[in-house]
TORRO-759545 format. One record per residue: residue in one letter; x, y, z of N, C-alpha, C in turn. Coordinates in steps of 0.1 Angstrom, whole numbers, plus 5000, padded with zeros to 4 digits. Example, Ala and Ser with C-alpha at 12.3 -4.5 7.8 and 13.67 -1.06 7.14 Angstrom:
A513249435078512349555078513249675078/S512849785071513749895071512950005079/
end
This chain:
X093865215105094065085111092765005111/X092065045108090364985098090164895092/X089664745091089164605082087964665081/X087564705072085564685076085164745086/X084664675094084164775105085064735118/X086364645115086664665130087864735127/X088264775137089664835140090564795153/X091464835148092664745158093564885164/X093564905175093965015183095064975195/X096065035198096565055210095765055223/X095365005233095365035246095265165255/X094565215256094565325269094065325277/X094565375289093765395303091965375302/X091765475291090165475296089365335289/X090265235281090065065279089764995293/X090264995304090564955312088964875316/X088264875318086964825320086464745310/X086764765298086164715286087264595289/X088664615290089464505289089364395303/X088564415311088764345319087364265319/X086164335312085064225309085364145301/X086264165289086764105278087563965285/X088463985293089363865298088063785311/X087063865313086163785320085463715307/X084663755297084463695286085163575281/X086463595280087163485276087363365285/X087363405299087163265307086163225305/X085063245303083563225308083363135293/X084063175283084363115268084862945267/X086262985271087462945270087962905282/X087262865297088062815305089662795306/X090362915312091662825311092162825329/X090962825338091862805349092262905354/X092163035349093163145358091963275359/X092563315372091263405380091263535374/X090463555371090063725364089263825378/X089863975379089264045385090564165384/X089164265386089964445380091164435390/X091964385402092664385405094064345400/X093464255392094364125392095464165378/X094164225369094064255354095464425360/X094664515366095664605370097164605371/X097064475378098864405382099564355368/X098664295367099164225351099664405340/X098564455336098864575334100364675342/X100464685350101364745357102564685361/X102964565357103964535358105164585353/X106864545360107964645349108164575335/X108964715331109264645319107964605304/X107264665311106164665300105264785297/X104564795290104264945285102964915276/X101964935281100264855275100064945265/X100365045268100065165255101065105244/X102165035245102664975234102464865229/X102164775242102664645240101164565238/X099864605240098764575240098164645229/X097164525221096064605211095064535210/X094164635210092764605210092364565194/X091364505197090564475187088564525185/X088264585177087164675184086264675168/X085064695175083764675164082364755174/X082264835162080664925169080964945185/X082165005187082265075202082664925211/X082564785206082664635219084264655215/X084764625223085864505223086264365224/X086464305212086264175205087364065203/X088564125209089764045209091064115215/X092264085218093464155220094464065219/X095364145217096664065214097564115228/X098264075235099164105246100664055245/X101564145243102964085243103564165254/X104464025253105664035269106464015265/X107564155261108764185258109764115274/X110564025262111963985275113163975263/X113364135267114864245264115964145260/X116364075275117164015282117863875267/X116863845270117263745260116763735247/X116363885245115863935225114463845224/X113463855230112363745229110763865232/X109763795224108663845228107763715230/X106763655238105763625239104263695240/X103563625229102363695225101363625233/X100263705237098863615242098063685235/X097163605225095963685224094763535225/X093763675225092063585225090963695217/X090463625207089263685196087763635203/X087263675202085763625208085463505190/X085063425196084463265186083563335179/X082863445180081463495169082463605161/X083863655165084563705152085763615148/X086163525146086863385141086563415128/X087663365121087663385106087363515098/X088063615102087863735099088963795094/X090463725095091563755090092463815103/X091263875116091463965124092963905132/X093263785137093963695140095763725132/X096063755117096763785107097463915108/X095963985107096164125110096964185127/X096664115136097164135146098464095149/X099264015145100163945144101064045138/X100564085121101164215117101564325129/X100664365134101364495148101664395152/X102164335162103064265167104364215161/X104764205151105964215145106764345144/X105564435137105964545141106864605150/X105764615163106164605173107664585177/X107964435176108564335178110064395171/X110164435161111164505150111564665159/X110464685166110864845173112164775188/X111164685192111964645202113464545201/X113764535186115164465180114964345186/X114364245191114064125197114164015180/X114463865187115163825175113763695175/X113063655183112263555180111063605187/X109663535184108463555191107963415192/X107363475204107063295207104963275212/X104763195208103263215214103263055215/X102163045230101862915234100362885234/X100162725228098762715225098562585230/X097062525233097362385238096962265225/X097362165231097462065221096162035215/X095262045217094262015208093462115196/X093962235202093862345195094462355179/X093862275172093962255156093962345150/X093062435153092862555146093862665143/X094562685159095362765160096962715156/X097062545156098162525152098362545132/X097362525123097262595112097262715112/X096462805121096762965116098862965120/X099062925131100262955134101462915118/X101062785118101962755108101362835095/X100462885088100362955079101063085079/X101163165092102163285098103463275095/X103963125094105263145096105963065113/X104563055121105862965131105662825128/X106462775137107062625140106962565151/X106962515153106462415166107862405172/X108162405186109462415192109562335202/X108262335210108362275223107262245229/X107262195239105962075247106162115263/X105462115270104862175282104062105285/X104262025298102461965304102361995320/X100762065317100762075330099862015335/X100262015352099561885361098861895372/X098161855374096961885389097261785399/X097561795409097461745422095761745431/X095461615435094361635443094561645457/X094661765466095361795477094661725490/X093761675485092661605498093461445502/X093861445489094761315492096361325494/X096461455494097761455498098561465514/X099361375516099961405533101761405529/X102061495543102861465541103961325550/X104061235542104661155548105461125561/X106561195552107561195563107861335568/X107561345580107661505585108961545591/X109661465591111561495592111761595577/X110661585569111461665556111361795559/X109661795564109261985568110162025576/X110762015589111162045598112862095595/X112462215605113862275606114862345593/X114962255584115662285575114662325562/X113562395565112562475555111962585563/X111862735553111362815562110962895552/X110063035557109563095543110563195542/X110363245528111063425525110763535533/X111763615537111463695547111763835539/X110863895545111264075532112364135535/X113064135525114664195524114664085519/X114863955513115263845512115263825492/X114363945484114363935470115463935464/X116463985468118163965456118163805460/X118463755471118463625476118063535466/X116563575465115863455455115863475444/X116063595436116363655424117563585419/X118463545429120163515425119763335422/X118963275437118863145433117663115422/X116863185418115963125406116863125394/X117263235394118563245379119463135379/X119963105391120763005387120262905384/X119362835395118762705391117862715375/X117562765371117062805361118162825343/X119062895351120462925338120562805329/X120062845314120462735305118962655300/X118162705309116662595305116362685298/X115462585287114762625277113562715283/X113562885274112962945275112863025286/X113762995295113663085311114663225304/X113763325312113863475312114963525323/X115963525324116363575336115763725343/X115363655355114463765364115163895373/X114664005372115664105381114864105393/X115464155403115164195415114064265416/X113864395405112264495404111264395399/X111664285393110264175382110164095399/X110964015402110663965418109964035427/X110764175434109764265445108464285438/X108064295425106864335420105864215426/X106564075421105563915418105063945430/X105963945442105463935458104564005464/X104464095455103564225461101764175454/X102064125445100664115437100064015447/X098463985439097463895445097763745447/X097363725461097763575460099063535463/X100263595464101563605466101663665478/X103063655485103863745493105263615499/X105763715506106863595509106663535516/X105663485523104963395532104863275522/X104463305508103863225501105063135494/X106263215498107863165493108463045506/X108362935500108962795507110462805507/X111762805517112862795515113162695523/X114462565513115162485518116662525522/X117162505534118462565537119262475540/X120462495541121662445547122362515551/X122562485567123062635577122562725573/X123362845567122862965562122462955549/X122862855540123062855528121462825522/X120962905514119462845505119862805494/X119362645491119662605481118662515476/X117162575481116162485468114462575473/X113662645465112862715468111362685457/X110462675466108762655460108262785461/X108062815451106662965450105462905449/X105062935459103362865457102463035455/X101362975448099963115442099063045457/X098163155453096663095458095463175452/X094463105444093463205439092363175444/X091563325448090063245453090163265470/X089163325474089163365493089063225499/X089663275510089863125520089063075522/X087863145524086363055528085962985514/X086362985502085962945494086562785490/X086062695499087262585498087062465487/X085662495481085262405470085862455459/X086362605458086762635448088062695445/X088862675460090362735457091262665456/X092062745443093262635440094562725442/X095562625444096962655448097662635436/X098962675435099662655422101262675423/X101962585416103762565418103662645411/X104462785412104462875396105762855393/X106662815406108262785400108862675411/X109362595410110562565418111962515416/X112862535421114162475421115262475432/X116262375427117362375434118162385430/X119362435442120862465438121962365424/X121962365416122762305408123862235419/X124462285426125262225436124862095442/X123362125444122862065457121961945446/X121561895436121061845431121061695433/X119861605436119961475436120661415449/X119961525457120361465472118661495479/X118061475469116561505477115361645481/X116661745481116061875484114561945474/X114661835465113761925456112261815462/X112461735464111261675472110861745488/X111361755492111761825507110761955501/X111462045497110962145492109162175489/X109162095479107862085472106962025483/X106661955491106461935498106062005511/X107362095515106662185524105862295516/X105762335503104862385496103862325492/X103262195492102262145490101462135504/X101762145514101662145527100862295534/X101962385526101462555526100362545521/X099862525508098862535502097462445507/X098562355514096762275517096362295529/X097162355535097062445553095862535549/X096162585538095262735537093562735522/X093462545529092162555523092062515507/X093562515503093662465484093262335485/X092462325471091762205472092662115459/X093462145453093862125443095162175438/X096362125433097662215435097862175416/X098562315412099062285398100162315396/X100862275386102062345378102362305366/X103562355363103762325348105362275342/X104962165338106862165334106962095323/X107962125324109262085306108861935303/X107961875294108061725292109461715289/X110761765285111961705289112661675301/X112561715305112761765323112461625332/X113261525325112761355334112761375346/X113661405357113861435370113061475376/X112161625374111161665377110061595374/X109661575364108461475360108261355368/X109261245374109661215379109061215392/X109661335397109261365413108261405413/X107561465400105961515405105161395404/X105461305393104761155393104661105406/X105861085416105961025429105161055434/X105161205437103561265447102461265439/X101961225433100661195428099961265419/X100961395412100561455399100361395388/X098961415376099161355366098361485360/X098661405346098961535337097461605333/X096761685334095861805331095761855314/X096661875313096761945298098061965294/X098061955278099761975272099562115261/X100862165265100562335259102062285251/X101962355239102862345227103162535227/X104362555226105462645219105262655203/X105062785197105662775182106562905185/X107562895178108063085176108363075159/X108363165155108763275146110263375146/X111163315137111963425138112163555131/X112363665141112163815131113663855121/X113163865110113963895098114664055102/
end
């Protein structure tokens, strides 16, 4: 499994430190906004449904580790999503090509029918290696920042009463309503109950951190808000929409404003100085309502996949 002097290896336990300087490396490179730390990196690692000794490989020269490739097998709907990062002083090395190889691989063990990797739009480089691979461009993603210092909430008839958070026992609940509000969009994974109890459990999460909008008994529109970065850190913590939706029933009666709302509200209670998320530039409705509250666009991430033969 040998180029020269580097070699490209499977993942084990005793990587675990190397891989977690490595993903500190690559922010410190590559800014992309998302918090690195041996905890965090563990969760990511131990998640269900994934298997690092398979699904992860290293890239390694004179004992360093100098790149990886990371795929997220989703069974469900025959799909793999790839992440990788090369350190900029081994670029142009073929290493990029070669990695991609085990990952098809891979990809053929697990019978999955497309692979998909996301890059952002300025990224020239990566949109020629992609298209020399074999993918195609599919889709458009922009994500947006909110400045939370300027945010209020207007009208406080919306927080009240008819919003409240997730309560534990409550995961089939929101497992049932993300699937639905979700069923049919581009690229959504339908989520089980064990991938849900896990998200709540990790950093930054819990069902506190879960916004629900009701009617009577009924939940029909829900904000997952993140938070990275300790409370006392208020110059530097940011809050984040990782998902939200409403009931296909209930749509276009306002709840998805209501909603987001008392989750913008959560986050800025607790010291976020800044709120993100990410959505479908098709998606007018939501774009839409995040325009209204004062989101503008941050960065645009592009989709290619590849279909496996």
């Amino acid at each position: 499994m040998s180029d020269f002097h580097y070699t490209i290896r499977n993942y084990q336990p005793s990587d675990f430190n190397k891989f977690v300087q490595l993903n500190v490396e690559a922010e410190k490179l590559e800014p992309a906004g998302s918090p690195v730390s041996e905890q965090l990196i563990a969760e990511h690692l131990g998640r269900p449904n994934y298997s690092p000794g398979q699904d992860l490989f290293l890239i390694e020269i004179d004992g360093s580790t100098v790149g990886y490739l990371d795929m997220a097998p989703e069974l469900t709907i025959g799909r793999v999503i790839l992440y990788c990062w090369i350190h900029p002083e081994h670029h142009r090395k073929g290493l990029a090509t070669k990695l991609l190889g085990y990952a098809l691989k891979r990809a053929r063990e697990l019978a999955v029918k497309v692979v998909r990797v996301k890059i952002t739009k300025d990224n020239t480089a990566a949109k020629k290696l992609l298209s020399k691979l074999g993918f195609k461009y599919v889709h458009r993603f922009l994500e947006l920042r909110l400045d939370l210092s300027s945010f209020c909430a207007l009208d406080t008839t919306l927080l009240a009463l008819e919003c409240r958070h997730l309560m534990p026992g409550e995961e089939e609940k929101l497992t049932g309503l993300q699937n639905r509000c979700f069923a049919g969009t581009w690229g959504f994974n339908p989520n089980t109950v064990e991938e849900i109890t896990y998200r709540l459990n990790q950093s930054g999460c819990s069902p506190q951190s879960v916004v629900l909008t009701c009617q009577q008994d009924n939940v029909i529109g829900y904000c997952w808000t993140e938070l990275a970065g300790q409370e006392e850190e208020d110059d530097r913590r940011t809050g984040r929409i990782s998902m939200m939706g409403t009931d296909p029933d209930y749509r276009g009666k306002g709840v998805g404003k209501r909603v987001i709302m008392a989750g913008l509200k959560y986050l800025k209670d607790r010291n976020a100085r800044v709120a993100e998320l990410t959505v479908d530039s098709e998606n007018r409705p939501a774009r839409a309502l995040y325009r209204s509250l004062g989101f503008k666009v941050k960065t645009t991430s592009l989709w290619y996949e590849k279909m496996i033969d």
